[in-house]
C-alpha positions as CSV (number, residue, x, y, z in Angstrom):
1,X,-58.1,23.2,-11.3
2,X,-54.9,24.2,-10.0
3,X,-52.6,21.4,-8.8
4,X,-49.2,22.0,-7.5
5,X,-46.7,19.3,-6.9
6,X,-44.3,19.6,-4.1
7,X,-40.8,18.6,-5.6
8,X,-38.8,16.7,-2.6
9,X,-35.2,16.5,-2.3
10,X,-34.7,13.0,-1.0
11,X,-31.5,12.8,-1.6
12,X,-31.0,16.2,1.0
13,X,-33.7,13.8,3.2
14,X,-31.6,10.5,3.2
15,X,-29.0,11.8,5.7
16,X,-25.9,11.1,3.7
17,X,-22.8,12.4,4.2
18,X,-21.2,13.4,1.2
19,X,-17.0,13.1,1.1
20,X,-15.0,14.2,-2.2
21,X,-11.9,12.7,-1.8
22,X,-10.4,15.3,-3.8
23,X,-10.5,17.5,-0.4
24,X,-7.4,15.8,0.7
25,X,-5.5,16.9,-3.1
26,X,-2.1,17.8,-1.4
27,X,-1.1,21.2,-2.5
28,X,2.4,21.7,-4.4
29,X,3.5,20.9,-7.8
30,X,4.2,17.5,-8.5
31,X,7.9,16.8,-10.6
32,X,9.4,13.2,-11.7
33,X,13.0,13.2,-11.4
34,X,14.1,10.4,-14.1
35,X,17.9,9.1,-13.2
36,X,18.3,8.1,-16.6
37,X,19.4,11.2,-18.0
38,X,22.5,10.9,-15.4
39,X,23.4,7.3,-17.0
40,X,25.8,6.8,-19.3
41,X,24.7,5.7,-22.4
42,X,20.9,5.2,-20.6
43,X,23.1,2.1,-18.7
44,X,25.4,2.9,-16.3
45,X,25.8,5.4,-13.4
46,X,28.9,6.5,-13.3
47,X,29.9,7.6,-9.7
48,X,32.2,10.5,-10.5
49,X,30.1,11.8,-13.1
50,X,27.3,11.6,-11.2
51,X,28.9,13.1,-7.7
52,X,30.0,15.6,-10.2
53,X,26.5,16.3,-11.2
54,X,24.7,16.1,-8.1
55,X,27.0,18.9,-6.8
56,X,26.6,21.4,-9.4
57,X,23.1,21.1,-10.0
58,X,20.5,24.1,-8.9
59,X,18.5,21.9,-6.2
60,X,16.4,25.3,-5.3
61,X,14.5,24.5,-8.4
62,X,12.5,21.9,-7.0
63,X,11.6,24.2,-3.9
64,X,7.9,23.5,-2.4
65,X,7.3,20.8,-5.3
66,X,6.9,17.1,-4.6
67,X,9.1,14.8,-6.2
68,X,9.1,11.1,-6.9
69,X,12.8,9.6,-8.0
70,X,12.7,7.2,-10.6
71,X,14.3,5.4,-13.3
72,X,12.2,4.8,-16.6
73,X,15.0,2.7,-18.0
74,X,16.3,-0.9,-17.9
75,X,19.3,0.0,-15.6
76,X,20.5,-1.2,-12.2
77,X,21.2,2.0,-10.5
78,X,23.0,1.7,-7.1
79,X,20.5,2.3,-4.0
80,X,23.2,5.3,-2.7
81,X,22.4,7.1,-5.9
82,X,18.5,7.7,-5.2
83,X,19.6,8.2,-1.5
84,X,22.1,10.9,-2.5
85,X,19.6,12.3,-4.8
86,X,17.2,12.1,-1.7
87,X,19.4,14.1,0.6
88,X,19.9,17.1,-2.1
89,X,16.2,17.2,-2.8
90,X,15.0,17.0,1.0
91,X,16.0,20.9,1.8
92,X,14.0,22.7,-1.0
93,X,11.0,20.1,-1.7
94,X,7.7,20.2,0.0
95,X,8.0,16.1,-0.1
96,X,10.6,13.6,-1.6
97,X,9.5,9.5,-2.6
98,X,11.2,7.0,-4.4
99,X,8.4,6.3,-7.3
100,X,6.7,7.1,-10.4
101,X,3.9,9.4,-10.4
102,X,0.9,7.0,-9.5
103,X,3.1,5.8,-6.0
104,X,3.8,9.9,-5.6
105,X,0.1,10.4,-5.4
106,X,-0.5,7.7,-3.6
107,X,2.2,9.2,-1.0
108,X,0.6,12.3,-0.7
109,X,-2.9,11.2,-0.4
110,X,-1.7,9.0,2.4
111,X,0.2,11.7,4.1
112,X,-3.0,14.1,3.9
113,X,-5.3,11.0,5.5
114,X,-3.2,10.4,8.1
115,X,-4.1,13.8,9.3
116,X,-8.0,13.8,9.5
117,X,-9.2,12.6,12.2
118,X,-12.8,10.3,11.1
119,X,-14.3,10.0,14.0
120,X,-15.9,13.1,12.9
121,X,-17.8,10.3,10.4
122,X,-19.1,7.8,13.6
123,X,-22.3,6.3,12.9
124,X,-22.4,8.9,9.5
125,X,-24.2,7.3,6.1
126,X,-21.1,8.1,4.1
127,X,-21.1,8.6,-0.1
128,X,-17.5,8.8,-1.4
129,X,-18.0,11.0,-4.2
130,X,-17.0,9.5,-7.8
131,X,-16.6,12.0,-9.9
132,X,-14.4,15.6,-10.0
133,X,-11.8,18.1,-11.5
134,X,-8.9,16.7,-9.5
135,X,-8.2,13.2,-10.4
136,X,-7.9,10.9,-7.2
137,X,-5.9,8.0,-7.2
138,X,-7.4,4.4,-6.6
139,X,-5.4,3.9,-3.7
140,X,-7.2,6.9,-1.9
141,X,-10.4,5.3,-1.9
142,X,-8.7,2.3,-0.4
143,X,-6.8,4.1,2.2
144,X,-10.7,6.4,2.6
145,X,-12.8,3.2,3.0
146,X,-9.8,1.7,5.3
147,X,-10.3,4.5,7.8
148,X,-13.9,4.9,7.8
149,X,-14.8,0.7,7.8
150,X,-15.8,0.4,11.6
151,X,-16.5,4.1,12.3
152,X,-19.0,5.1,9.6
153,X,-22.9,3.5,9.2
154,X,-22.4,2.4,5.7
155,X,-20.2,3.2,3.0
156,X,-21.2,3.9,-0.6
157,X,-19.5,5.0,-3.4
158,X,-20.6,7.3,-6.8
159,X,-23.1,10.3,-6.2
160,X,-25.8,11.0,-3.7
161,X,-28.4,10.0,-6.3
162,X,-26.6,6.7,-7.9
163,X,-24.6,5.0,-5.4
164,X,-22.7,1.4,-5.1
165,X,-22.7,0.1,-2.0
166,X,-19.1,-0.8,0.0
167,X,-19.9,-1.6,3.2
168,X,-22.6,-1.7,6.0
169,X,-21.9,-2.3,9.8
170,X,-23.8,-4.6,11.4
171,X,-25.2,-3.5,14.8
């Protein structure tokens, strides 16, 4: 007796439409400038020295990288400092934010959504795809499932074969 078992792919079958958000990874390095090393004694800025520093400093290092402009410590750091900072970094880097690293991704990602259009995803069974190599920030999925609420079917998150569900339109 010769049996032969046809394997389906249900999951090619189901008509979902697989997004990895990691598609939208902005390209470019991603650098943190700390301000603390220009206070003195990790407390004060001091405006000469600083001026001082901000004019002799290479700038062209941070050329195509994005940078986020923080202070890690416990300072009050005048707002005209990160703006001056801001207007040296703006000629040679790809993008410039005021932020640590999590609001610097969370930048770029929003920068890179902006620019898709979704409507390509109308009426589409989406899956936003859980797991990769290039780690996505939360607020991605939250900007992803912001844009496609309204213009996809259904929205589910995880892998075509283990999914949570988000969101279903009601027609």
């Amino acid at each position: 007796m010769d049996i032969q078992e046809n394997i389906v792919n249900k999951v090619v079958q189901s008509g979902l439409v697989t997004l990895d958000p990691a598609s939208f990874y902005p390209p470019g390095d991603r650098v943190i400038y700390d301000i603390t090393e220009n206070l003195f004694h990790g407390l004060i800025l001091r405006e000469k020295d600083f001026r001082e520093f901000v004019r002799g400093h290479d700038w062209s290092q941070y050329a195509g990288k994005n940078v986020g402009i923080t202070c890690a410590a416990d300072a009050i750091v005048p707002t005209w400092a990160y703006m001056l900072l801001a207007s040296r970094l703006t000629p040679y880097a790809r993008e410039v934010v005021f932020g640590n690293a999590e609001v610097l991704e969370t930048v770029l990602f929003e920068k890179s959504l902006s620019n898709t259009d979704f409507e390509q995803y109308r009426d589409q069974r989406m899956v936003l795809k859980g797991c990769g190599d290039i780690p996505v920030p939360v607020s991605a999925y939250v900007e992803l499932t912001k844009r496609l609420t309204g213009i996809a079917k259904s929205i589910m998150f995880g892998e075509p074969c283990s999914t949570v569900p988000i969101y279903k339109r009601k027609d």
